[in-house]
C-alpha positions in Angstrom: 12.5 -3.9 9.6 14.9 -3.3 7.1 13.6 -0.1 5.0 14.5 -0.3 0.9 15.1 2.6 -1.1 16.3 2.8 -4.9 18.8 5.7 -5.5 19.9 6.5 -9.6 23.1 7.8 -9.0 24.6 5.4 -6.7 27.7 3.2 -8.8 26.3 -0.2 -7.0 24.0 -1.6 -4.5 25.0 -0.5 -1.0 23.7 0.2 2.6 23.1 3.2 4.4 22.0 3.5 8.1 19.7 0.1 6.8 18.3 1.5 4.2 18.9 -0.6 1.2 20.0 1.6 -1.8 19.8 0.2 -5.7 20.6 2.9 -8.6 19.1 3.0 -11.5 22.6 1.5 -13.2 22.1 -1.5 -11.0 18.6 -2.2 -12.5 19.9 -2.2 -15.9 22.8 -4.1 -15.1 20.8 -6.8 -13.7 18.5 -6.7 -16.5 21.6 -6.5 -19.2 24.1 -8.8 -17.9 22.8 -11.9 -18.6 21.5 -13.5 -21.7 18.1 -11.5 -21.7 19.1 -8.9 -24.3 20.6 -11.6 -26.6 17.8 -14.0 -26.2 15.5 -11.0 -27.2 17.6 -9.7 -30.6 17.8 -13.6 -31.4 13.9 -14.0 -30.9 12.6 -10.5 -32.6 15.7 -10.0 -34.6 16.1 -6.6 -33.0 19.8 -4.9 -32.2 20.9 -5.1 -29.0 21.7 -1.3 -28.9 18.0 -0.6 -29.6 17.2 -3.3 -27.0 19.0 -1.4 -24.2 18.2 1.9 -25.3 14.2 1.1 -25.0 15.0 -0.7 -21.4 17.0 2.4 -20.6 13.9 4.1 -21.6 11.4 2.1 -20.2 12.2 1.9 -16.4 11.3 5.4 -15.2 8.2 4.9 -16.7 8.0 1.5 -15.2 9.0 2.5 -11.8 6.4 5.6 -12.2 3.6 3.5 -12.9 3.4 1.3 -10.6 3.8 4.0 -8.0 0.7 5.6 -9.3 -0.5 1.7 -8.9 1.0 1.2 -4.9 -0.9 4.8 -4.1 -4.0 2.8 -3.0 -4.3 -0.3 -0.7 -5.4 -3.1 -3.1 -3.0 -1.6 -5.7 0.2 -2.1 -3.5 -1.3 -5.0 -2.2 -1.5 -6.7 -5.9 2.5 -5.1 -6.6 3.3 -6.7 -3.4 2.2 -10.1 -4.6 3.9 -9.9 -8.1 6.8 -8.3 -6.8 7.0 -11.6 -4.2 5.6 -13.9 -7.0 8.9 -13.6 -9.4 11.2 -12.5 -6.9 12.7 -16.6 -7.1 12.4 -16.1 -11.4 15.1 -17.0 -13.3 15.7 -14.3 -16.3 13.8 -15.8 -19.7 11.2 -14.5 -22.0 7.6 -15.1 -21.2 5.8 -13.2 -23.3 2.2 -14.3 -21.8 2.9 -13.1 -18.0 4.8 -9.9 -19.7 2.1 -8.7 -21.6 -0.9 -9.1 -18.3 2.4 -7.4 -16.6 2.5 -4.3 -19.1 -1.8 -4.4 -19.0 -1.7 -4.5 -15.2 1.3 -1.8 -14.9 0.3 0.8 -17.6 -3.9 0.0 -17.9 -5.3 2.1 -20.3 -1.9 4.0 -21.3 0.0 1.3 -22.6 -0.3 2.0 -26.1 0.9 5.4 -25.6 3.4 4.6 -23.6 5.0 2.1 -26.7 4.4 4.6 -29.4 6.2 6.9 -26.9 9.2 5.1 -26.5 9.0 4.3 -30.1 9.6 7.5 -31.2 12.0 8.1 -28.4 14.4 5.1 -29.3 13.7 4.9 -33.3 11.9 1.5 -32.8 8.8 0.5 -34.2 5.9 -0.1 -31.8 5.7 -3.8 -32.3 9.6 -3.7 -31.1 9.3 -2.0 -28.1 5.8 -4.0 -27.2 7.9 -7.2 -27.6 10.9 -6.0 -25.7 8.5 -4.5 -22.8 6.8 -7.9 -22.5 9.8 -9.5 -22.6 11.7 -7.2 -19.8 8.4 -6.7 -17.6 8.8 -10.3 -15.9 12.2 -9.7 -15.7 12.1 -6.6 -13.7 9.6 -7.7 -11.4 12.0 -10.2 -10.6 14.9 -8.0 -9.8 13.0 -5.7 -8.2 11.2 -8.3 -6.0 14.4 -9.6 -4.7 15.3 -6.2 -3.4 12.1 -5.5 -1.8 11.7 -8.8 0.1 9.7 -7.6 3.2 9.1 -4.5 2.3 5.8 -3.4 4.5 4.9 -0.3 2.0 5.9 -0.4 -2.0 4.9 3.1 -2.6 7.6 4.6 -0.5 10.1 2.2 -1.9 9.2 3.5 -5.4 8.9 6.8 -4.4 12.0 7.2 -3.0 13.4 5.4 -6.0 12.0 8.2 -8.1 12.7 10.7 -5.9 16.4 9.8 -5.9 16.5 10.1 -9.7 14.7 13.8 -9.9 17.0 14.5 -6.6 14.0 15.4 -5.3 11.1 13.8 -3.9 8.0 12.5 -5.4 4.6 14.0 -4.9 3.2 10.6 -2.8 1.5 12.9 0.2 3.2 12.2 3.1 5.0 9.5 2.4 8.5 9.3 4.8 10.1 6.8 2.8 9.2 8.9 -0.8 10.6 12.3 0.9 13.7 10.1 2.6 14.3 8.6 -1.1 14.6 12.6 -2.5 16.6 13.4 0.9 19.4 10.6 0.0 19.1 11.7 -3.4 20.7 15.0 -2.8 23.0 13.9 -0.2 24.9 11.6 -2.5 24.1 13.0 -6.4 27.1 14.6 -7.3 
């Protein structure tokens, strides 16, 4: 079984003794690259710059979340599914499916987690709410196609997070989450 792990300071997507590794860089990329961000100024009438700044913003507390979500059995179980549900999504707005994405990811802490960003990337709320519901679908979709078979979410995640702290997360005894901190110093430089 081929074990994923998401690393920040990686320049690309490579392998390392079969462990998938996906920076942080590489998320955004995938998310940025295409027409997404234009399709979202053009909608809301937002600048792109503030567009990539909230999504820069955004994914740490994305990734953290659903962490905290994978840290029981029916919670990665659900992830699991969405993850596998848009992993074969092409990038587009959907509004509806991002905002039960952004319920289901953040719960009760949603609207403190847009005024949050708000004040963090000089947005108003309603503009981050529209580009989070706008990106949520989106990321599901790139991060589902990089966790295809991936037996236990929370130590993808963790390790994710634990590469971008260069330490790891605290997920109990999670390998993969203390691995993901492990690479993490090995290749941040």
């Amino acid at each position: 079984m081929e074990h994923i792990i998401f690393y920040f300071c990686s320049p690309k997507t490579e392998t390392f003794n079969n462990f998938k590794i996906m920076d942080l860089n590489s998320i955004i990329s995938s998310l940025t690259s295409n027409n997404l961000i234009g399709e979202i100024a053009k909608k809301f009438n937002i600048d792109t710059n503030k567009i990539i700044d909230v999504i820069k913003a955004a994914i740490p507390k994305f990734l953290s979340a659903m962490q905290k979500n994978a840290g029981t059995a029916a919670g990665a179980s659900s992830l699991l599914q969405a993850l596998s549900s848009h992993a074969g999504q092409g990038f587009g707005i959907n509004i509806e499916d991002g905002m039960k994405i952004l319920q289901k990811v953040f719960g009760g802490n949603l609207g403190s987690v847009i005024s949050g960003l708000s004040g963090q990337t000089s947005t108003t709320n309603d503009q981050v709410s529209n580009i989070l519901a706008s990106v949520a679908p989106n990321l599901l979709s790139v991060l589902g196609k990089n966790t295809a078979g991936a037996a236990n979410i929370g130590n993808i995640l963790g390790g994710l997070l634990g590469g971008a702290t260069g330490g790891s997360s605290n997920t109990g005894s999670n390998a993969g989450s203390v691995l993901g901190g492990l690479l993490g110093k090995m290749f941040k430089k």
